[in-house]
C-alpha positions as CSV (number, residue, x, y, z in Angstrom):
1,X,-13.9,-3.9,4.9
2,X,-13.0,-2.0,1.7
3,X,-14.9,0.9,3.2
4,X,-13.2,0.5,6.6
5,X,-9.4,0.5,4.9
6,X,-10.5,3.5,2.9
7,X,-11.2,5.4,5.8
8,X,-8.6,4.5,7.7
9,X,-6.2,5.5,5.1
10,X,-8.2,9.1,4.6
11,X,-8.5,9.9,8.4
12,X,-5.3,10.2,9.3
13,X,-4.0,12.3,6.3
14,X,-6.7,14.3,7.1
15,X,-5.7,15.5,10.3
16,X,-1.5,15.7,9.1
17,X,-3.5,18.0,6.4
18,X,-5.6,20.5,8.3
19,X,-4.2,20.5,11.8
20,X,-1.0,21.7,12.7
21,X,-0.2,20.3,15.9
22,X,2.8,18.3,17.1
23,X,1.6,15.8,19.6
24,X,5.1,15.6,21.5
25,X,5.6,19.0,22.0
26,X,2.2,19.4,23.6
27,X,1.3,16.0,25.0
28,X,4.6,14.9,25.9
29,X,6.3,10.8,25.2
30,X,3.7,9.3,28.0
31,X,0.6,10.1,25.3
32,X,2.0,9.9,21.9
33,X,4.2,7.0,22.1
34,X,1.2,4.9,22.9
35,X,-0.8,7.0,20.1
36,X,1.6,6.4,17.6
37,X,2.0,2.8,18.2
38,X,-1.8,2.4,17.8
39,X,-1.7,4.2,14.2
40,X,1.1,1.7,13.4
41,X,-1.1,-0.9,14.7
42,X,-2.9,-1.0,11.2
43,X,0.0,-2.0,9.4
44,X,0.8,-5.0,11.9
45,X,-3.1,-6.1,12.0
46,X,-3.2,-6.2,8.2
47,X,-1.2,-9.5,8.1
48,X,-3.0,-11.0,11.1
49,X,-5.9,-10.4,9.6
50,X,-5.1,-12.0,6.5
51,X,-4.1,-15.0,8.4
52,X,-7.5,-14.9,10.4
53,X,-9.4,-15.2,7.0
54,X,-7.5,-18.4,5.7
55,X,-8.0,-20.0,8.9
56,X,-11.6,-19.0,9.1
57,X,-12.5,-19.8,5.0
58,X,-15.4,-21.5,5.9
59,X,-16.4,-19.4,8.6
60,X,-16.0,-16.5,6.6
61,X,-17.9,-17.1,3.8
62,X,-20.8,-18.3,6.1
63,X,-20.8,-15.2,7.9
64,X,-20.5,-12.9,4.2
65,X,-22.6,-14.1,2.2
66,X,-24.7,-11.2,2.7
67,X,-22.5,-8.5,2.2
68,X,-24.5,-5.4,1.9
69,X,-24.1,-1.2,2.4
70,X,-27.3,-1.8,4.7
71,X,-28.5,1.9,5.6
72,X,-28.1,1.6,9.5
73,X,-24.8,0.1,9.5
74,X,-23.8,2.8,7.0
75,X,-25.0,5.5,9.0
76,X,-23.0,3.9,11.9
77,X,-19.7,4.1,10.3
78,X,-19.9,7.1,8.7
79,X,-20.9,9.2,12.1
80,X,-17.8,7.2,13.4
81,X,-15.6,8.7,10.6
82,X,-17.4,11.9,11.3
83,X,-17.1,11.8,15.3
84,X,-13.5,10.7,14.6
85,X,-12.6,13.7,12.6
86,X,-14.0,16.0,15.5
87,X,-10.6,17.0,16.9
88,X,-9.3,18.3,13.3
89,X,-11.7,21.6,14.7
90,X,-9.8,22.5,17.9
91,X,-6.1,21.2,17.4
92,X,-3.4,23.3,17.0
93,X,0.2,23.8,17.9
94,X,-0.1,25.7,21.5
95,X,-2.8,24.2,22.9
96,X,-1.0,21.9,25.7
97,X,-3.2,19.2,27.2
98,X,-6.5,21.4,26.9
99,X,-7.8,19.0,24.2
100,X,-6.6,16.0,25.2
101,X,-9.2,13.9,26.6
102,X,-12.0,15.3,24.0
103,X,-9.5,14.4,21.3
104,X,-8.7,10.7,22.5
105,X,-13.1,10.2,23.3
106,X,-13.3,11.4,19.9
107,X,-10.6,8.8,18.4
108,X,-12.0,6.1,20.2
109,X,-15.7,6.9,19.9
110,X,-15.2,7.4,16.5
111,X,-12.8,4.0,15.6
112,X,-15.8,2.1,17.9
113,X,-18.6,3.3,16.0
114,X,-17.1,2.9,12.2
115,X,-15.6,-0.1,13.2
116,X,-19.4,-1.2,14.4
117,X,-21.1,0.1,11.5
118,X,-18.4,-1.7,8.8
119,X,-19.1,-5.1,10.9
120,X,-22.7,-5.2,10.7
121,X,-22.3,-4.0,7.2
122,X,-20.5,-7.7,6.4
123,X,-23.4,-9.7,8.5
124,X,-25.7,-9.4,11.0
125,X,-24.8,-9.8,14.8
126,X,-26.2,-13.1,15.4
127,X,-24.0,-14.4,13.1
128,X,-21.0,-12.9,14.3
129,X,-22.4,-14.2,17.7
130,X,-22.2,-17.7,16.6
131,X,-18.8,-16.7,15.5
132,X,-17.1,-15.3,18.1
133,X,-19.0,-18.6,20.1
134,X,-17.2,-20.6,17.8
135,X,-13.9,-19.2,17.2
136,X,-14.0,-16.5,19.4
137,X,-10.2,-17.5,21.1
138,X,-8.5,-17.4,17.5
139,X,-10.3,-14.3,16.6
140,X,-9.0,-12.9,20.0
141,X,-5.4,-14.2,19.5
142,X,-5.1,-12.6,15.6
143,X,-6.4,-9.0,17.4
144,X,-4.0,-9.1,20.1
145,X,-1.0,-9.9,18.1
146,X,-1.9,-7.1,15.9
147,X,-2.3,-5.0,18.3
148,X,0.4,-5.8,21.0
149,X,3.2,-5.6,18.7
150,X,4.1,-2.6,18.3
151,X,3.8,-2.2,21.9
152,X,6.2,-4.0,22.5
153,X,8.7,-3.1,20.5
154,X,8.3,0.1,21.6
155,X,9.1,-1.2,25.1
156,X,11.7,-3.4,24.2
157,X,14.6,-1.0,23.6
158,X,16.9,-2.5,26.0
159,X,17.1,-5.8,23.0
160,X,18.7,-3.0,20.4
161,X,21.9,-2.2,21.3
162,X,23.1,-5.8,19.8
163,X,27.0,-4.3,19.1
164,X,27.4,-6.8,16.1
165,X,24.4,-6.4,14.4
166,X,24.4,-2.8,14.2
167,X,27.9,-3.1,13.3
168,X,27.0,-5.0,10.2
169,X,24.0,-2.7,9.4
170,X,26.5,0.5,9.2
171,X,28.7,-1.2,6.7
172,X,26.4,-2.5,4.5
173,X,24.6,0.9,4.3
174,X,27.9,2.5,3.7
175,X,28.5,0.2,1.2
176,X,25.1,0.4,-0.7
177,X,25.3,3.9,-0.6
178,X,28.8,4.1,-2.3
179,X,27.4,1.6,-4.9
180,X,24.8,3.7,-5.9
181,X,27.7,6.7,-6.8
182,X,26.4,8.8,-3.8
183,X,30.2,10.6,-2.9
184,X,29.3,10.6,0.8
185,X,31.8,11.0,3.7
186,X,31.8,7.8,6.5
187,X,32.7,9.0,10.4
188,X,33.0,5.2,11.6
189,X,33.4,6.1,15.5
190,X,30.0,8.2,15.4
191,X,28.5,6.2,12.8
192,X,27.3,8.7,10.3
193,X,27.4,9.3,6.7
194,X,26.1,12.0,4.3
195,X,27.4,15.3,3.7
196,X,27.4,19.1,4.9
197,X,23.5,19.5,4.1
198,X,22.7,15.4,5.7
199,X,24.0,13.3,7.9
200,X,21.9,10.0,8.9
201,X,23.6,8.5,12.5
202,X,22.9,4.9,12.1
203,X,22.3,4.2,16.1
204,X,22.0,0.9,17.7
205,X,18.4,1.2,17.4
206,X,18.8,1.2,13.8
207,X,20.0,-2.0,13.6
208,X,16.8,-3.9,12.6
209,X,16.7,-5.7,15.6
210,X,13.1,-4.2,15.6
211,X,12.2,-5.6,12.6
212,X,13.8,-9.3,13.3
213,X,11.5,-9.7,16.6
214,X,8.2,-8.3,14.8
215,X,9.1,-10.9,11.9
216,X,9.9,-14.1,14.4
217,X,6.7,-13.3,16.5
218,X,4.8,-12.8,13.5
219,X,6.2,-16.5,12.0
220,X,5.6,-18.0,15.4
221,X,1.8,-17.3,15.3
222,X,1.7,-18.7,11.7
223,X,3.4,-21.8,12.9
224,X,1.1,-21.7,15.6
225,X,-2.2,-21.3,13.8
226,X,-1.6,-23.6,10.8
227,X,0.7,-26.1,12.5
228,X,-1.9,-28.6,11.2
229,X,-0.8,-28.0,7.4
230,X,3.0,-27.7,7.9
231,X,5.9,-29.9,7.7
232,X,8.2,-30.0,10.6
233,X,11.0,-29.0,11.3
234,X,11.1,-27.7,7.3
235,X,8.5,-25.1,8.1
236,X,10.6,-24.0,11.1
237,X,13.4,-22.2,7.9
238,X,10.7,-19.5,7.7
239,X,12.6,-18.1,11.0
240,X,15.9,-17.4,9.2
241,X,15.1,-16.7,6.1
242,X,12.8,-14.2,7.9
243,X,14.9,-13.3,9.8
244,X,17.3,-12.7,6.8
245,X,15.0,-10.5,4.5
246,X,13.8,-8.2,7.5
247,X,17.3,-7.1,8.3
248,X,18.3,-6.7,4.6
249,X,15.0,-5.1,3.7
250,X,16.1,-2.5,6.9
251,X,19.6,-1.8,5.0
252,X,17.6,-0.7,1.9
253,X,15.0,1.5,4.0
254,X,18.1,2.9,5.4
255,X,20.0,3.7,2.2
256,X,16.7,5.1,0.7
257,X,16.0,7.5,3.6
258,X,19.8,8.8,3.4
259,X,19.0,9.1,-0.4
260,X,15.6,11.1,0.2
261,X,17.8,13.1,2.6
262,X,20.5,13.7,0.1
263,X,17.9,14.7,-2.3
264,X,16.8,17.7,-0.5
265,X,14.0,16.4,1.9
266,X,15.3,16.1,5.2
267,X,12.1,16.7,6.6
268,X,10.2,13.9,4.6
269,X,13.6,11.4,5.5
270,X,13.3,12.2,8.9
271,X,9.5,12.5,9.9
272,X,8.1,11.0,6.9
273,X,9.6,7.8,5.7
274,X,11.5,7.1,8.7
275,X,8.5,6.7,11.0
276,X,6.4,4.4,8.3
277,X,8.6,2.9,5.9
278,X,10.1,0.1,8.2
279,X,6.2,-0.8,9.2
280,X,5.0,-1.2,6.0
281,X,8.0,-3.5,5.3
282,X,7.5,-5.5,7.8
283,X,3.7,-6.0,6.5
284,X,4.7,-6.3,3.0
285,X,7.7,-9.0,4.7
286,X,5.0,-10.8,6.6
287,X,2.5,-11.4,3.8
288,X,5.4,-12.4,1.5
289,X,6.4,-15.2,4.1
290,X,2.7,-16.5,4.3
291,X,2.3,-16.4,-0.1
292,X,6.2,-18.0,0.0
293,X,4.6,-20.7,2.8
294,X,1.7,-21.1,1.9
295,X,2.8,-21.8,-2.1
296,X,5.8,-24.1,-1.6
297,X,5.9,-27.8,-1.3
298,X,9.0,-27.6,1.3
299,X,6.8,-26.4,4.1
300,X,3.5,-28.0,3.9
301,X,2.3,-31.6,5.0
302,X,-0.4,-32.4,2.5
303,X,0.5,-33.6,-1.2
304,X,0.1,-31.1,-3.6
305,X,-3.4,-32.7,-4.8
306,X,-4.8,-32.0,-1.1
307,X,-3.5,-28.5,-0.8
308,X,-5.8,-25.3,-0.7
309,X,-4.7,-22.2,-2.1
310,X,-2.1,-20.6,-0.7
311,X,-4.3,-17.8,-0.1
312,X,-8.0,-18.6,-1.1
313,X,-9.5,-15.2,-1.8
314,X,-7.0,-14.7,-3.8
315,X,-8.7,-17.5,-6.4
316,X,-11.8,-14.6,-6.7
317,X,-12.1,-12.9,-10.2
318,X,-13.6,-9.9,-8.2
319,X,-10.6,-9.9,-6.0
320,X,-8.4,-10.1,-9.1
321,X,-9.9,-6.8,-10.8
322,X,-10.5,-5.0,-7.1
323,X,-7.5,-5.4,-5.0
324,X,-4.6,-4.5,-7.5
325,X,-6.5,-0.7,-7.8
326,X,-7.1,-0.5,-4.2
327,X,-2.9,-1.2,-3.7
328,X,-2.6,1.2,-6.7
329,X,-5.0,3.8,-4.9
330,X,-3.3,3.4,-1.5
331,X,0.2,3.7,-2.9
332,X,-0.8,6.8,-4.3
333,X,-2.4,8.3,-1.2
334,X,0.5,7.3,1.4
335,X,2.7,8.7,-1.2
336,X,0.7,12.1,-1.1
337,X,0.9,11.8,2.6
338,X,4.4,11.2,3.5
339,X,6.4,12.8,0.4
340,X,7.3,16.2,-0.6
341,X,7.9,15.4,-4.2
342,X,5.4,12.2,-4.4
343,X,6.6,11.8,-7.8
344,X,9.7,11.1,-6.5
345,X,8.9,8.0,-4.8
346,X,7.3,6.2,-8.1
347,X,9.5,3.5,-8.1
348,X,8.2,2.4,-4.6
349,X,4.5,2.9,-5.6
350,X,5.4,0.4,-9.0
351,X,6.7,-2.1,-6.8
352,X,3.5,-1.7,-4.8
353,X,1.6,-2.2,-8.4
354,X,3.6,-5.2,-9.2
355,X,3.1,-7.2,-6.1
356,X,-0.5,-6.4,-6.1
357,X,-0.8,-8.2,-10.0
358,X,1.7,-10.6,-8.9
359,X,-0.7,-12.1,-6.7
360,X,-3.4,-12.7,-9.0
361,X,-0.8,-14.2,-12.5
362,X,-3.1,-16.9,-13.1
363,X,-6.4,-14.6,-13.8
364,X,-4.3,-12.4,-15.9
365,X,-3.1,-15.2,-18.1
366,X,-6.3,-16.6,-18.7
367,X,-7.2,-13.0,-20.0
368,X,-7.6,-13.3,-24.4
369,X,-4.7,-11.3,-25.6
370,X,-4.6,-10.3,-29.3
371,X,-3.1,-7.5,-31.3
372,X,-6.7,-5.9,-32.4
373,X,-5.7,-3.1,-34.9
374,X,-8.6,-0.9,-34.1
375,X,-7.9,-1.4,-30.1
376,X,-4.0,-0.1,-31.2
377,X,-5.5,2.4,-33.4
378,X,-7.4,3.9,-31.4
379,X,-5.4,3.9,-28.4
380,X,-2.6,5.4,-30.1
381,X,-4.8,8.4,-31.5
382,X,-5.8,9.4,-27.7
383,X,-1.9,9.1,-26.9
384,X,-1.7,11.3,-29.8
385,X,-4.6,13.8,-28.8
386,X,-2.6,13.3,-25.3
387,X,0.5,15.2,-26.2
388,X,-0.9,17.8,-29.0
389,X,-2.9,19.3,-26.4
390,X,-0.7,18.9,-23.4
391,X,0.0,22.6,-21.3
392,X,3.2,23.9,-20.5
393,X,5.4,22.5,-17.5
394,X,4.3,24.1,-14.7
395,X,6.3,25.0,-11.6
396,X,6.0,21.7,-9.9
397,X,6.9,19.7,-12.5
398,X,10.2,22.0,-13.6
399,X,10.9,21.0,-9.2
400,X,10.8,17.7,-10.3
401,X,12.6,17.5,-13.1
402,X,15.5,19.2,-11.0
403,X,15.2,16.9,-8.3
404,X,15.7,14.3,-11.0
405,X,18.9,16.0,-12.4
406,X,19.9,15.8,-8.9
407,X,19.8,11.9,-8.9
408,X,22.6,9.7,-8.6
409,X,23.2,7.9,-12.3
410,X,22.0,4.3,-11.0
411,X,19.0,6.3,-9.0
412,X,18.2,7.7,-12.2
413,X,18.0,4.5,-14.8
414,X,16.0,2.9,-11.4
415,X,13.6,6.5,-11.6
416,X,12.9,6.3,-15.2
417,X,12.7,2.7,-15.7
418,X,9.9,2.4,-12.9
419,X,7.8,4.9,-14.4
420,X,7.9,3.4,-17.7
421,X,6.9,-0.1,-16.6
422,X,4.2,1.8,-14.8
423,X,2.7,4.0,-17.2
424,X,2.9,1.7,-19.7
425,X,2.0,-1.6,-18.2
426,X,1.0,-1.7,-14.7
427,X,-1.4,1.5,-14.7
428,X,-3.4,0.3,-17.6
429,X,-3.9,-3.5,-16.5
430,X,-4.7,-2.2,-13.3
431,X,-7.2,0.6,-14.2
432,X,-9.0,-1.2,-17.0
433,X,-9.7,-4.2,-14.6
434,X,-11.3,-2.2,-12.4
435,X,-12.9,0.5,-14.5
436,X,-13.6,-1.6,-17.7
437,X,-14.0,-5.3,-16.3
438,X,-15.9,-4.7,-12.9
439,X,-17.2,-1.2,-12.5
440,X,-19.0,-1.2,-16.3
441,X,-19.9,-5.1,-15.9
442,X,-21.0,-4.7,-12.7
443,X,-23.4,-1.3,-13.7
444,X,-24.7,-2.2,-17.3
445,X,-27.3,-4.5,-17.9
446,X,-29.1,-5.3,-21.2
447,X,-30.6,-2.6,-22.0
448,X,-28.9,0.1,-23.9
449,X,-29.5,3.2,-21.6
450,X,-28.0,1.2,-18.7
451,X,-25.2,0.5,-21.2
452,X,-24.8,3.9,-21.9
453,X,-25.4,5.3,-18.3
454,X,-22.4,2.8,-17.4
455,X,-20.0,3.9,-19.8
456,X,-20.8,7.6,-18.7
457,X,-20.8,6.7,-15.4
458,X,-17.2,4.6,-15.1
459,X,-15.7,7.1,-17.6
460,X,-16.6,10.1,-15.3
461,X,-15.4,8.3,-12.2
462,X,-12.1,7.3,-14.9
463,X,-11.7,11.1,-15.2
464,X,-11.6,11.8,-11.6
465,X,-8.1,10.6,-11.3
466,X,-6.8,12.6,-13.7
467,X,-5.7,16.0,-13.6
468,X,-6.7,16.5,-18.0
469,X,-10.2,15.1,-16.9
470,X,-11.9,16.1,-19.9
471,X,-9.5,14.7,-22.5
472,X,-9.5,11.0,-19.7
473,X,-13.0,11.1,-20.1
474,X,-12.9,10.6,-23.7
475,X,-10.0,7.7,-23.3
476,X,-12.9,6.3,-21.1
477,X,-15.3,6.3,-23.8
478,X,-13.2,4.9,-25.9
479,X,-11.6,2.2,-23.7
480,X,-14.7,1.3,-22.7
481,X,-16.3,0.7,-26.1
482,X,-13.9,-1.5,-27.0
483,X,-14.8,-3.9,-23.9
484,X,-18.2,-3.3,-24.8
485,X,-17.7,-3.9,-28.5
486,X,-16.0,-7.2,-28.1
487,X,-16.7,-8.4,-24.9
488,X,-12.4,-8.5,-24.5
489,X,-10.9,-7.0,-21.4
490,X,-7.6,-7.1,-23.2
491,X,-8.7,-5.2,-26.0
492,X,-8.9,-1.9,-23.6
493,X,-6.0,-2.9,-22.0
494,X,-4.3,-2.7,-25.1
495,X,-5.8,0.8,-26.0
496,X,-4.4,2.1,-23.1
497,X,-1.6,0.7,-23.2
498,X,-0.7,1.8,-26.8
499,X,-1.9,5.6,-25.6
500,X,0.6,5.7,-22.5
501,X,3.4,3.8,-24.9
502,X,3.1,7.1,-27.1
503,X,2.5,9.5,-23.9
504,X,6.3,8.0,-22.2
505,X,7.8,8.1,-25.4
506,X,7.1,11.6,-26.0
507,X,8.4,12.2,-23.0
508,X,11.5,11.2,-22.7
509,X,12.2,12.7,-25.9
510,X,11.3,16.0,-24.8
511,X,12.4,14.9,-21.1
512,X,8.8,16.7,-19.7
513,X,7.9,14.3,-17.6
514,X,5.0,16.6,-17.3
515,X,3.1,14.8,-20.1
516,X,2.5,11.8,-18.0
């Protein structure tokens, strides 16, 4: 499934990357409505999904246990990436309907056969047979929600034009605005705001009526599916408080896009956060209301002996040092995808980081800490090494550090203190999880070549995601004999913490934010 999601999140970038082609100019509303409600299908599956595998805990480790990147299966999903990529060779602005139906075989041959090849990658089909013979109506139900729902609020326009609500929305946006020291001018009849170079018209469809159906149909299949382990009517306060955090989470993605605006990008306001932010909200919304449910005596029936985990997988080690870089990963691709300046959006991608480690507070706190002077040492000499050696600013970063300048005060302090509590605590817990406590686990044995060959290997892979790849592979070494030396995760993440301590102080005293 790790393989799946990856894909997923690299295809479509792909074709915003190499084709130029607007789908409503040359296919019209009748074709790319329903297309784009199917891309935003894999934000509203995501939570379904998740609800699928706590139902199906037993079920699911049953039909698992096997796990394996079996060669047929493989080559199935990776002609379906393939297949699906097709189009990327004949689209282009101009074109009309010419391409049409090779383009939408090719989507669907090519989501069919990778979504195939991932399945039979987690088990065999006999035992998804005895599945689906098993639990095949709740599997059904979780894929049609997902599915359906942005269909229909797509077709359920008529529901926006509530007067009151949108009413509210326009004043509190107003409002937020002005509190962030944005000097913005207000046309209350039109219901606008910005300035000369942006103006955002907060219609009715604004309103985040949208987002308060999605939530409620989304809480009515929880209550539906797990009505077993809930206490009513308690459990039946997840609708308004619901209800309550998708609208004010809609204020916030409106005030943000208005700021992005302001900021220079109208294009990445407009046709870039606009058209994904409020999905991904309502994901992050829904998850957050099964964790909140799922975690809280209020709402559930069973003492809190008898309870499971609020979200069982989340219990797994491997989980724990996996899923925080895949959020960290993903955050950094859909910012690449959807922002001018990606930079610009850190804050967003550190709240990403800190729900993703969030989720997994008890592993962390069983991890040893100690103040190990050669750990601190150490890391701070490759901080050091870091800065000597760093180049000049080049001519994106002197963009950036403009668009910064450009920042409202509050936006600013907001900015800055995000990317310090990023590069200097949630980037290295993250990366030395993965990096240091699974990848170099996972590859070296007892012998001291495969020890060796790991720490080249997960160093290499470590130096991949930077841009100074040479001088990260050395932190790599480094970090990684000091988890090999002592057998301490937290010794590494220390080192790296120390050296990006010394990288953002450097910094800001130089204000080249460059260095990081």
């Amino acid at each position: 499934m790790t393989l799946l999601a990856a894909e997923v999140f690299l295809a479509v970038p792909l074709h915003k990357l190499f084709v130029s082609f607007d789908c409503w100019q040359n296919w019209g509303a009748a074709i790319c409505g329903p297309l784009f409600a199917s891309k935003v299908s894999i934000y509203t599956l995501v939570p379904c999904f998740v609800l699928l595998a706590m139902l199906l805990s037993p079920e699911r480790k049953a039909l698992t246990q096997d796990a394996a990147l079996r060669p047929l299966p493989l080559g199935l999903n990776l002609a379906g990436l393939v297949v699906f990529l097709l189009p990327v060779l004949w689209l282009e602005d101009g074109t009309g309907t010419r391409f049409l139906w090779p383009s939408l075989i090719a989507w669907g041959a090519g989501m069919a056969l990778a979504g195939l090849g991932a399945c039979l990658m987690l088990a065999p089909s006999a035992r998804w047979h005895v599945l689906l013979r098993q639990r095949g109506g709740v599997l059904a139900l979780c894929l049609a929600a997902g599915l359906a729902a942005p269909f229909i609020a797509q077709n359920a326009q008529g529901l926006w034009r509530i007067q009151v609500l949108s009413d509210a929305t326009f004043h509190c946006v107003v409002w937020l605005m002005q509190a962030l020291g944005y000097e913005v001018t207000v046309n209350f009849p039109e219901r606008s705001i910005g300035t000369e170079a942006f103006r955002a018209i907060i219609a009715p469809l604004c309103s985040g009526i949208e987002g308060i159906g999605l939530i409620t149909f989304f809480v009515t299949l929880y209550l539906v599916l797990f009505r077993r382990e809930l206490r009513f009517p308690a459990a039946l306060w997840l609708y308004p408080l619901g209800i309550a955090a998708s609208w004010l989470l809609n204020v916030v993605r409106i005030a943000v896009l208005i700021a992005i605006g302001l900021g220079g990008n109208p294009e990445l306001a407009v046709n870039g956060f606009h058209s994904h932010a409020g999905w991904l909200m309502f994901t992050l919304l829904a998850l957050a209301i099964v964790l909140l449910a799922r975690s809280t005596g209020f709402f559930l029936a069973a003492p809190a002996q008898q309870r499971r985990p609020a979200l069982p997988f989340l219990a797994d080690p491997m989980v724990a040092q996996i899923l925080p870089f895949a959020l960290f990963m993903a955050s950094a691709l859909l910012a690449s995808t959807f922002a001018t300046m990606p930079a610009l959006v850190y804050p967003l991608r550190a709240l990403v980081m800190a729900g993703g480690l969030a989720l997994f507070l008890p592993y962390l706190r069983q991890i040893t800490w100690r103040l190990d002077p050669l750990a601190l040492s150490l890391g701070l000499a490759v901080g050091l090494v870091w800065t000597v050696t760093a180049p000049q600013a080049a001519g994106g970063d002197l963009v950036l550090a403009q668009a910064l300048a450009e920042l409202s005060m509050p936006l600013l302090a907001v900015w800055i203190a995000a990317r310090m509590l990023g590069t200097v605590v949630l980037v290295p817990v993250i990366e030395e999880l993965f990096f240091r406590n699974y990848l170099l686990q996972r590859l070296a044995g007892k012998e001291t070549w495969r020890i060796a060959l790991a720490l080249l290997v997960t160093s290499g892979l470590f130096a991949a995601l930077h841009d100074r790849w040479a001088l990260a592979f050395v932190a790599g070494l480094v970090y990684g004999g000091l988890r090999l030396r002592s057998g301490r995760i937290g010794d590494a993440i220390l080192a790296h913490m120390a050296s990006n301590a010394w990288i953002a102080a450097a910094a800001i005293l130089a204000n080249d934010w460059s260095l990081i």
